[in-house]
C-alpha distance (Angstrom), angle and dihedral (degrees) to the residues before:
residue distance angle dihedral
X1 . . .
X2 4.18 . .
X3 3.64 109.4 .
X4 3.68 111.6 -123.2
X5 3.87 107.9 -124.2
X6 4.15 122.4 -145.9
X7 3.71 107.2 -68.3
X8 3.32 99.9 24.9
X9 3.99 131.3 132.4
X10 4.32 99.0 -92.6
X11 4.20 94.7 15.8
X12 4.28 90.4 120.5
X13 4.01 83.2 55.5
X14 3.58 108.3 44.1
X15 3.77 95.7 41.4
X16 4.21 87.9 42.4
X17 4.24 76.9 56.9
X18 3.63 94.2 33.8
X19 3.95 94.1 58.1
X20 3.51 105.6 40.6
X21 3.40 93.6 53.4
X22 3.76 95.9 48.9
X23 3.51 93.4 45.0
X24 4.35 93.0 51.9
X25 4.08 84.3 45.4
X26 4.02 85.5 54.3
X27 3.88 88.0 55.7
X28 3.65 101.1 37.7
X29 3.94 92.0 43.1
X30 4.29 82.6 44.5
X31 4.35 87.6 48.6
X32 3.89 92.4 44.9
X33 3.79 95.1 48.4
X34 3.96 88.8 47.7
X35 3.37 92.2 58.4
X36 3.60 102.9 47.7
X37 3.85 90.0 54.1
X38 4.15 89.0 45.6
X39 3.93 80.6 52.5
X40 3.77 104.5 44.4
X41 3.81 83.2 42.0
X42 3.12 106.9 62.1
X43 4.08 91.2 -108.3
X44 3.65 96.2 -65.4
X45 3.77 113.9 129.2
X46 3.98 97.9 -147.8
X47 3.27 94.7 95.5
X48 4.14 146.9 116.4
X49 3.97 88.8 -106.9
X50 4.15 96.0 57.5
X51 3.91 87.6 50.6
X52 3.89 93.9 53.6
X53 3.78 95.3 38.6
X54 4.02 87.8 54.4
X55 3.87 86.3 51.6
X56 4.07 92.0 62.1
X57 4.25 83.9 60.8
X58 4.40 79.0 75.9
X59 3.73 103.0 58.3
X60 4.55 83.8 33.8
X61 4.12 84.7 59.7
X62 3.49 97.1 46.8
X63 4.13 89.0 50.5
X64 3.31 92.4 45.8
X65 3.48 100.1 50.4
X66 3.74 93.8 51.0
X67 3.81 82.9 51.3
X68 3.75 95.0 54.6
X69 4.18 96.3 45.6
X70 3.88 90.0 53.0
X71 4.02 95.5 37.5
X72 3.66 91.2 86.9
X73 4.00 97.5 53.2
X74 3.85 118.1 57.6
X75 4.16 127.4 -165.8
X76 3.61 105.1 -83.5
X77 4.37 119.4 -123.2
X78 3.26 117.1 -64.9
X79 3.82 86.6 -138.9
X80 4.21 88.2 68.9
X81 3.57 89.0 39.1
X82 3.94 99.0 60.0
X83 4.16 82.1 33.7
X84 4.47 87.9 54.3
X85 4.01 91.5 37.3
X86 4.39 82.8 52.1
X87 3.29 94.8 42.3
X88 4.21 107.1 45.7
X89 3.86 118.1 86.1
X90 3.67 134.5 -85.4
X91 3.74 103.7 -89.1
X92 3.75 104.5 22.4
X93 3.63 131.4 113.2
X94 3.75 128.7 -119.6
X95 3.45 123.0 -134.3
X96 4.19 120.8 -162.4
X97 3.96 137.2 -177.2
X98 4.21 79.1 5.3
X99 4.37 94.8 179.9
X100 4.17 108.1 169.5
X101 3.52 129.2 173.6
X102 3.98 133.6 -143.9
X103 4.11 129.0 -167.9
X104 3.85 84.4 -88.8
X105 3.94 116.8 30.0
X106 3.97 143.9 11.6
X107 4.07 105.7 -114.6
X108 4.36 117.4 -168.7
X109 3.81 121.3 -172.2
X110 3.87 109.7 -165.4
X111 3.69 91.4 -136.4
X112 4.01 126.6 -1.2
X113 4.15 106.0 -160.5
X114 3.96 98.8 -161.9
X115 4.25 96.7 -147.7
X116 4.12 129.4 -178.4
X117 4.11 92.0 -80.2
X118 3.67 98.0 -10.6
X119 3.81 132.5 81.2
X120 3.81 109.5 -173.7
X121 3.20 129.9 -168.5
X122 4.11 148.8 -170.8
X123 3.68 113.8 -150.3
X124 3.16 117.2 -126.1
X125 3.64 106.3 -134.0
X126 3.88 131.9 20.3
X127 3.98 91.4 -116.3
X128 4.06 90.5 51.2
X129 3.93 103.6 123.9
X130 3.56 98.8 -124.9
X131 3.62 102.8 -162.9
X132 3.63 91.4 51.7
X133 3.49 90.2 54.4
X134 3.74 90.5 56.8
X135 4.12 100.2 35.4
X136 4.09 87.4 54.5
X137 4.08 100.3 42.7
X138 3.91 84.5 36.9
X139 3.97 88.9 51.3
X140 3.93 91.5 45.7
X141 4.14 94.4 55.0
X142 3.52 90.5 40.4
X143 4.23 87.9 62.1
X144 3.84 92.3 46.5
X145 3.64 95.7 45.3
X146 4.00 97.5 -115.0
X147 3.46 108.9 152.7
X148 4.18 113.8 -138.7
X149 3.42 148.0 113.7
X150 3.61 118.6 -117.3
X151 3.89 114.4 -139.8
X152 3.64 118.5 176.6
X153 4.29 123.5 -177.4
X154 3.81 131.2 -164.1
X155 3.58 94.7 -155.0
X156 3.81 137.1 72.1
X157 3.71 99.3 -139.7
X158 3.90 94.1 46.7
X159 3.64 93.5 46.3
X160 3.87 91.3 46.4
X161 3.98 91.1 39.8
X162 4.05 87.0 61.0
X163 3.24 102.0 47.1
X164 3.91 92.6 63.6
X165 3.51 92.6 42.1
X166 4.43 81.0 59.5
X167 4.61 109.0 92.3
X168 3.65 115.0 -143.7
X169 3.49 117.7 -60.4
X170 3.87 123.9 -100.9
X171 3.85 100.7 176.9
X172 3.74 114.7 133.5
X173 3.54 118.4 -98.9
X174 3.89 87.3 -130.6
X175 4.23 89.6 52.5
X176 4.21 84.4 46.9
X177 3.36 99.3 46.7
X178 3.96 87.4 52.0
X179 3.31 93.7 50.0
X180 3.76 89.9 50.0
X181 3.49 95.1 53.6
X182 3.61 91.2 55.1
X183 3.16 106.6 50.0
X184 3.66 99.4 48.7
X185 3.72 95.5 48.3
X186 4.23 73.1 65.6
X187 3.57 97.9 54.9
X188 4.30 118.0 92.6
């Protein structure tokens, strides 16, 4: 089976899967290496076993807190993803399950169509703040240099009205491929 990379059609879902399970094998590997030192120890918990079955609560956090900053966003239809991947220009580049975080809040856009000076998005939830979404991916190509306006939509039809309206795509591949890199170092 392919792994799905970040920003891929079906990322949300396989790293929603992906993390919960890792994080109940942390605490079921943790519980099972307990035991076996309370066994071999004659039930007394000051041993070598307890400290190395606390250690697997690390790498159980870190799943689990993936888990809970994606559990709010979910992989949008496939219906309006083969409808967006129709739709978007010759030349551009697509954009799925796109979840970022900033020092304050988690932000998701549905689908984030990277265009020649345009990068439109559909948020991915009807509480997204838009505006933030714009004012902090805005902010971060302004510091590299990137040129592009950021243009984000709450609804389908909008989002899907703009990206016909959007010629072929003459960007550089060097200027994309920048931009790509960027962007998914973003992405959770």
């Amino acid at each position: 089976m392919k792994r799905i990379e970040r920003c891929e059609y079906g990322h949300i879902r396989a790293e929603k899967r992906k993390n919960l399970l890792g994080a109940v094998l942390m605490v079921v590997i943790g519980v099972i290496i307990f035991v076996l030192g309370l066994c071999l120890n004659k039930f007394d918990k000051a041993n070598i076993f307890t400290i190395i079955a606390v250690l697997f609560v690390l790498p159980m956090a870190r799943y689990l807190t993936t888990w809970i900053v994606l559990l709010p966003y979910k992989t949008p239809e496939e219906a309006l993803y083969l409808q967006v991947k129709d739709t978007m220009p010759k030349g551009s580049i697509l954009f799925s399950d796109y979840v970022f975080t900033s020092g304050e809040r988690a932000m998701g856009l549905s689908f984030f169509v990277l265009t020649g000076n345009e990068l439109i998005g559909l948020a991915a939830r009807d509480k997204e703040k838009t505006e933030k979404i714009k004012e902090y991916l805005s902010s971060g190509l302004k510091k590299r240099a990137i040129p592009g306006k950021v243009v984000v939509f709450r609804e389908k039809e909008r989002f899907i009205t703009e990206l016909k309206k959007i010629p072929e795509i003459t960007r550089t591949g060097e200027e994309m491929q920048e931009l790509v890199e960027f962007l998914r170092s973003l992405a959770v």
